[in-house]
C-alpha positions as CSV (number, residue, x, y, z in Angstrom):
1,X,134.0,126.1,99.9
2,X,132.2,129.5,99.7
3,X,130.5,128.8,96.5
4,X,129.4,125.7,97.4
5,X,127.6,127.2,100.1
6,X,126.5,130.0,98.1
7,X,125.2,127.4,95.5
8,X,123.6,125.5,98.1
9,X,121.8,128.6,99.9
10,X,120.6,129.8,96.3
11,X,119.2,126.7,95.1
12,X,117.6,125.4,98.7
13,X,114.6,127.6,98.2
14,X,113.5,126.1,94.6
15,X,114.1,122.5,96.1
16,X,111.6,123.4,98.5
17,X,109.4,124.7,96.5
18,X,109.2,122.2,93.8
19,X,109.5,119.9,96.6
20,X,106.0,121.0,98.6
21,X,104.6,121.6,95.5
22,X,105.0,118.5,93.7
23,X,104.3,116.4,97.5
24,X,101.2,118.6,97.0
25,X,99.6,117.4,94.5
26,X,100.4,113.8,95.1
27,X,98.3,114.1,97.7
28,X,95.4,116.5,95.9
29,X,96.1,113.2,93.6
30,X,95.7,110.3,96.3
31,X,92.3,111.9,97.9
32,X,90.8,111.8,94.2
33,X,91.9,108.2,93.5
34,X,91.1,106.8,96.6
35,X,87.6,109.4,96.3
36,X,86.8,107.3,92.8
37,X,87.2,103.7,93.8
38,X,84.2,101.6,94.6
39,X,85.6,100.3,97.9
40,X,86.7,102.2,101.3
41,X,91.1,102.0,100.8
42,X,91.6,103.5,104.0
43,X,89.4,101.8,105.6
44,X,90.1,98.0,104.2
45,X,93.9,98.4,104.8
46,X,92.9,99.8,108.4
47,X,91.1,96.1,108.9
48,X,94.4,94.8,107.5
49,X,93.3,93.9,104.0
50,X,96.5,93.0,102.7
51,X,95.1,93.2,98.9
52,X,93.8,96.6,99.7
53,X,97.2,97.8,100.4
54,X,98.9,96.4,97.8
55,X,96.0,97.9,95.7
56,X,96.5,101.2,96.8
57,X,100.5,101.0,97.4
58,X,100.4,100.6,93.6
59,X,98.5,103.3,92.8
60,X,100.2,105.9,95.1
61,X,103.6,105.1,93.5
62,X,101.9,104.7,90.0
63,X,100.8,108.3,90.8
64,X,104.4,109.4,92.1
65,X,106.4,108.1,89.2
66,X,104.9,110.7,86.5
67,X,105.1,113.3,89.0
68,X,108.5,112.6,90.1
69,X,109.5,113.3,86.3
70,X,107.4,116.3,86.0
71,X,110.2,117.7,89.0
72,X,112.9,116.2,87.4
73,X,112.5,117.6,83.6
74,X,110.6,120.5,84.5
75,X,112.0,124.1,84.6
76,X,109.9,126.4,86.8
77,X,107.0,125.6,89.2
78,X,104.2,126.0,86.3
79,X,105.6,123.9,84.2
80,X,105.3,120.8,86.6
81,X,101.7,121.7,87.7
82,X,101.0,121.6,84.0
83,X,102.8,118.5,83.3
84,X,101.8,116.9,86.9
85,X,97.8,117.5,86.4
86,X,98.4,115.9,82.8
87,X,100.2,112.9,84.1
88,X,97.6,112.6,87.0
89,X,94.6,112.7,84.8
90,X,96.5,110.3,82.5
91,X,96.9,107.8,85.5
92,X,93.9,108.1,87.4
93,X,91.9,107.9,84.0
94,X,94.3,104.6,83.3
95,X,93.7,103.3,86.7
96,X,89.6,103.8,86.0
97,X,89.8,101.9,82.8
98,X,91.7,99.1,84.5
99,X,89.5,98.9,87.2
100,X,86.4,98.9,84.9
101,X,88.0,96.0,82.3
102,X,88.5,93.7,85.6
103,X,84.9,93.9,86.4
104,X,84.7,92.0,89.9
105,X,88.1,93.4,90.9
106,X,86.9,96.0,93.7
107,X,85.1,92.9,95.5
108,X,87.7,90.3,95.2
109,X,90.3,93.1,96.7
110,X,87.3,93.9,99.3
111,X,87.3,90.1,99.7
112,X,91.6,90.5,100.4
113,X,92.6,88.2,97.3
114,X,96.0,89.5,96.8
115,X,96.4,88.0,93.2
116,X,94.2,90.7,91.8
117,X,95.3,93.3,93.7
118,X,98.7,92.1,92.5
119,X,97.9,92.5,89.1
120,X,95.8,96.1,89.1
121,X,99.1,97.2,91.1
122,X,101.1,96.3,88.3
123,X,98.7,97.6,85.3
124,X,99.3,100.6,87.6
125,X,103.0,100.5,87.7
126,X,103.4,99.8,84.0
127,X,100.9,102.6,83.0
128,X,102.8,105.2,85.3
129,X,106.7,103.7,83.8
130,X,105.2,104.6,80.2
131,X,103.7,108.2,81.5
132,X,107.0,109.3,82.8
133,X,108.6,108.5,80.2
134,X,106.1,110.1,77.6
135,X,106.4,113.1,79.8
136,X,110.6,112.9,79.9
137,X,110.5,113.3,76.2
């Protein structure tokens, strides 16, 4: 039971670490998304704008997924900041070009239609899938 423990007490403080960091920049990650789109996502899903949150639920887990495998496959703290800005540039670039090819998407999600919003959260989804596992070799 002692090396369990010992295990445990060695390896809590490199769980914590990868843990704040990688929580970090999800966040970092979620200001700049929600600082680039044409509309107010805070604000809209404050007003209950259900397309809005589906909108921007999508793109905080499309941001998580690549990040989450950065943790996963990295080995040391630098290695998934380097793979975790890559994968966030990848998605928030992906996320620009989606939002650019659906020209009148930001105000029929500003509007609340949900079938949009459904379908930019799922472009979203599907671009962060294929990141992670670019990134997980």
């Amino acid at each position: 039971m002692q090396a369990v423990l010992d295990s445990f007490w060695a390896g809590l403080p490199v769980l914590l670490l990868h843990l704040s960091v990688t929580v970090a920049m999800l966040v970092v990650a979620v200001l700049i998304y929600t600082a680039t789109t044409p509309y107010k996502d805070w604000a809209l899903v404050r007003q209950g704008n259900i397309a809005a949150a589906v909108s921007l639920s999508g793109a905080i887990v499309g941001l998580a997924l690549p990040l989450a495998i950065c943790m996963a496959v990295s080995v040391n703290v630098a290695d998934i900041v380097i793979w975790g800005v890559l994968t966030l540039f990848l998605q928030i670039l992906a996320f620009r070009i989606t939002d650019l090819a659906l020209r009148d998407l930001p105000r029929r999600i500003e509007a609340g239609e949900v079938g949009p919003a459904l379908l930019l959260a799922a472009i979203k989804l599907a671009v962060a899938m294929i990141n992670a596992a670019a990134v997980s070799g």
